[in-house]
Structures are given as structure tokens and as C-alpha cells.
C-alpha positions in Angstrom: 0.0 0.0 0.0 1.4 3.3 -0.8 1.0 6.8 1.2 2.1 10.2 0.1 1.7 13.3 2.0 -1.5 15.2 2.7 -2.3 18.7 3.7 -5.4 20.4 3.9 -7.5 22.7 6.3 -10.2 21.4 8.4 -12.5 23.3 10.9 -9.9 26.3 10.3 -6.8 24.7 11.4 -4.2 23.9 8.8 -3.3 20.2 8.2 0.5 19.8 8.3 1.7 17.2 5.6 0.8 13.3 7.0 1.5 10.6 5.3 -1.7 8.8 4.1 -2.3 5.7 2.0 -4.0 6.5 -1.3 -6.9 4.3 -1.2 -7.9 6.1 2.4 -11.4 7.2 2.5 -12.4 10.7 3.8 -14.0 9.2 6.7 -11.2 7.0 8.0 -8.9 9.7 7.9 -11.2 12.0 9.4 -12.0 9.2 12.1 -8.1 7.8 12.6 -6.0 10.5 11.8 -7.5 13.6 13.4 -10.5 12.0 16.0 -13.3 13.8 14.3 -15.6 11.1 14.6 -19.3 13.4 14.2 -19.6 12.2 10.9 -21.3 8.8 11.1 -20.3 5.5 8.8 -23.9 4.8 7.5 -24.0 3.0 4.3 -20.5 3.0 3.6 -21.8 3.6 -0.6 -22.7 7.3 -0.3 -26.4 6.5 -0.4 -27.5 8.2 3.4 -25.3 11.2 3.6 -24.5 10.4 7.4 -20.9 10.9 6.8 -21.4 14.5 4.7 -19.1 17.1 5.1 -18.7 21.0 4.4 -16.6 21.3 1.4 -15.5 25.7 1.5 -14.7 26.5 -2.4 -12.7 29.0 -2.9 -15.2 31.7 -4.0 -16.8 31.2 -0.5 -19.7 28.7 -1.8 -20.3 25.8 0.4 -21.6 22.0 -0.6 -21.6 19.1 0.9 -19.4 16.5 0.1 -20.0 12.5 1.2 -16.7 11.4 2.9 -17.3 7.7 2.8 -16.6 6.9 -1.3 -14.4 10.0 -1.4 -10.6 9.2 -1.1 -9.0 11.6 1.4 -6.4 12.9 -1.6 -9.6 14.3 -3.5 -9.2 16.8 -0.5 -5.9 18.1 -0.7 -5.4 21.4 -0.7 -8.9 22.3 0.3 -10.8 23.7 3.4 -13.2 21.4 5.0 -16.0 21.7 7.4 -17.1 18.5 9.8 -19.8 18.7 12.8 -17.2 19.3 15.5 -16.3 22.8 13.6 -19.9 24.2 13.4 -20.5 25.4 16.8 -18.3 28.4 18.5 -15.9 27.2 21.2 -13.5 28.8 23.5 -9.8 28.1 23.4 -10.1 25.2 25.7 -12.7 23.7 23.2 -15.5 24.0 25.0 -18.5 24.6 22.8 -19.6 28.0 24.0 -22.3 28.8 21.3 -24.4 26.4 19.1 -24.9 27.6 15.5 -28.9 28.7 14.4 -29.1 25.4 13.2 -28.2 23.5 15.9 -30.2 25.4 18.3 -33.4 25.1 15.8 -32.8 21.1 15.9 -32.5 20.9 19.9 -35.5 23.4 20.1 -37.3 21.3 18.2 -35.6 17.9 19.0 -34.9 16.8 16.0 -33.2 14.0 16.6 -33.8 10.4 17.9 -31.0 8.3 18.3 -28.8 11.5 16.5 -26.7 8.9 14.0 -27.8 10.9 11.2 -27.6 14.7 12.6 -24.7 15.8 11.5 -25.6 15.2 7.8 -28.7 17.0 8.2 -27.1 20.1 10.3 -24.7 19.9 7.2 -27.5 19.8 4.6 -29.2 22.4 6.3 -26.0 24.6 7.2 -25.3 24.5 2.7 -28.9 25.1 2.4 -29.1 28.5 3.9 -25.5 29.4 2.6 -27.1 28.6 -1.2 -30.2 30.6 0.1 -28.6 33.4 0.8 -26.8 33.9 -2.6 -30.1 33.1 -4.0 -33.6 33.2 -2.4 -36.0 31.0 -2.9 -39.6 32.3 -3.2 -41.9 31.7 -0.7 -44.4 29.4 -2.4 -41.1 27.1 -2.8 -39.8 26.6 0.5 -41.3 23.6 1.5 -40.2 22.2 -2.1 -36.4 23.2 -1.7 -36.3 22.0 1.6 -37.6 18.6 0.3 -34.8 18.9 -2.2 -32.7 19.7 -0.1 -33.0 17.2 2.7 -34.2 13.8 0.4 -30.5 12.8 0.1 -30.4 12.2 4.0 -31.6 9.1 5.0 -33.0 8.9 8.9 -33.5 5.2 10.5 -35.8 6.6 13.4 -37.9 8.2 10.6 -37.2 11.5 12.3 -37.9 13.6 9.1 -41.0 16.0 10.5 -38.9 17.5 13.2 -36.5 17.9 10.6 -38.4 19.8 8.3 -39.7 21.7 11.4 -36.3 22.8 12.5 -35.0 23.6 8.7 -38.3 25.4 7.9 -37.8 27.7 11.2 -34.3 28.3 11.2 -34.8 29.6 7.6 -38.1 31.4 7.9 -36.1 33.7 10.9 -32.5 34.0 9.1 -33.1 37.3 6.8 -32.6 37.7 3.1 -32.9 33.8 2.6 -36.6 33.6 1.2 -38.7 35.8 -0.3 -42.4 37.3 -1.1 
């Protein structure tokens, strides 16, 4: 098995240059390499978006990115966002402040057993950054929402408090629909 170097940023910090084998999956590295282990090993074939990440382009535009068929090379070079790096924490690491997301899923509990949360608080997190470049009309909310969230696959059928959760959180952020 071969390794060559691989640097990138994740959660803001820069990734000094570790060796990693090439056939690596996102995941494992994220999981064995740096301990980041909020995004979840569903499927393992991309098909429930537990293991979804924040991928940061360049021009600011964020998407989500499925870490268990993507080799951890395709991210070299690149900024990327897990679970642990949404909320605010102090310099001890102590989360401090939750995201608008995150507090709209807790208000709202939308969660059961949680395995799939962290793709949905990244769906919803690239959601409302593709809202606010471009608003989406009121009469298509519920729509883009669907759209937005049918790649996510929840085994406690949590998807209502969901939809609550993204619905709210959007309704109050400004800018992100209108009429």
C-alpha cells in the first residue's frame, strides 16, 4: 500500500503534511487521523449522507461532500468543514455557542437516536448558505427544503422534526426567502 503526503485545512486549522495511504477514504482519515468522529459511517456507498461534510470553495460557496466513497487525496489542498467545527468554542474547546441550526434542531428535538444529525445540520448549514446567494420564493420553500434534505436518510424516521427545524431556522435567518 502506498502513502504520500496530505495537507489540507479542516475546521480552520491547517493540516501539516501526513502521510496517508491512497486508497484512504475521507472518513477513516477524518475518524483515525484527526478523532473527528461526528460524521457517522452509514451506508459506507454514499447512499445516506450520514458521513457528509462541508466542502469551503474558494469563491466562498459551500456543498456538501459524502466522505465515505471519497478518497481523502480528493481533498488536498482544500478547506473542509465537519460537525465538531460548526459550533463556537472557546480556546479550551468547550462549545460556547451552538450555530442557528443547531439550536433550531435541539428546540425542536430533531433528533432520535442522533446517528444521522450531523448530515442533516450539514445539509441544512449548505442550504441556507445557497439561500442566501439566492432566495428562494416563498411558495417554494417547503419544495427546496424537500430537495434539499431527500438525500439524508434517517433510520428513526425522524424527518418532521426535521423539516420543522430547517423550515424555522430559515423562515427567521433574513434575506434567505422571499415574497
Amino acid at each position: 500500500m502506498t502513502a504520500r503526503p496530505l495537507s489540507l485545512t479542516v475546521n480552520g486549522k491547517q493540516i501539516v503534511p501526513i502521510n496517508v495511504p491512497d486508497d484512504m477514504m475521507m472518513q477513516d482519515f477524518l475518524h483515525e487521523y484527526l478523532n473527528l468522529t461526528g460524521s457517522r459511517m452509514g451506508c459506507g456507498e454514499g447512499v445516506c449522507h450520514a458521513c457528509t461534510v462541508i466542502l469551503e470553495n474558494p469563491d466562498g460557496r459551500l456543498e456538501e461532500h459524502r466522505t465515505c466513497i471519497s478518497a481523502a487525496h480528493f481533498f488536498a489542498g482544500k478547506s473542509v468543514k465537519t460537525i465538531e467545527g460548526h459550533a463556537e468554542r472557546d480556546v479550551s474547546g468547550k462549545v460556547v455557542k451552538l450555530t442557528d441550526v443547531q439550536q433550531a434542531f435541539m428546540k425542536h428535538f430533531a433528533f432520535q437516536c442522533g446517528y444521522c444529525t450531523p448530515g442533516f445540520v450539514t445539509a441544512t448549514t449548505v442550504l441556507m448558505d445557497r439561500l442566501q446567494r439566492a432566495p428562494v420564493a416563498r411558495k417554494d420553500l417547503e419544495r427546496t427544503i424537500t430537495q434539499a434534505l431527500d438525500p439524508h436518510l434517517c433510520r428513526c424516521t425522524g424527518y418532521v422534526r426535521y423539516y420543522e427545524a430547517v423550515r424555522e431556522v430559515i423562515l427567521a435567518a433574513p434575506g434567505l426567502v422571499r415574497g
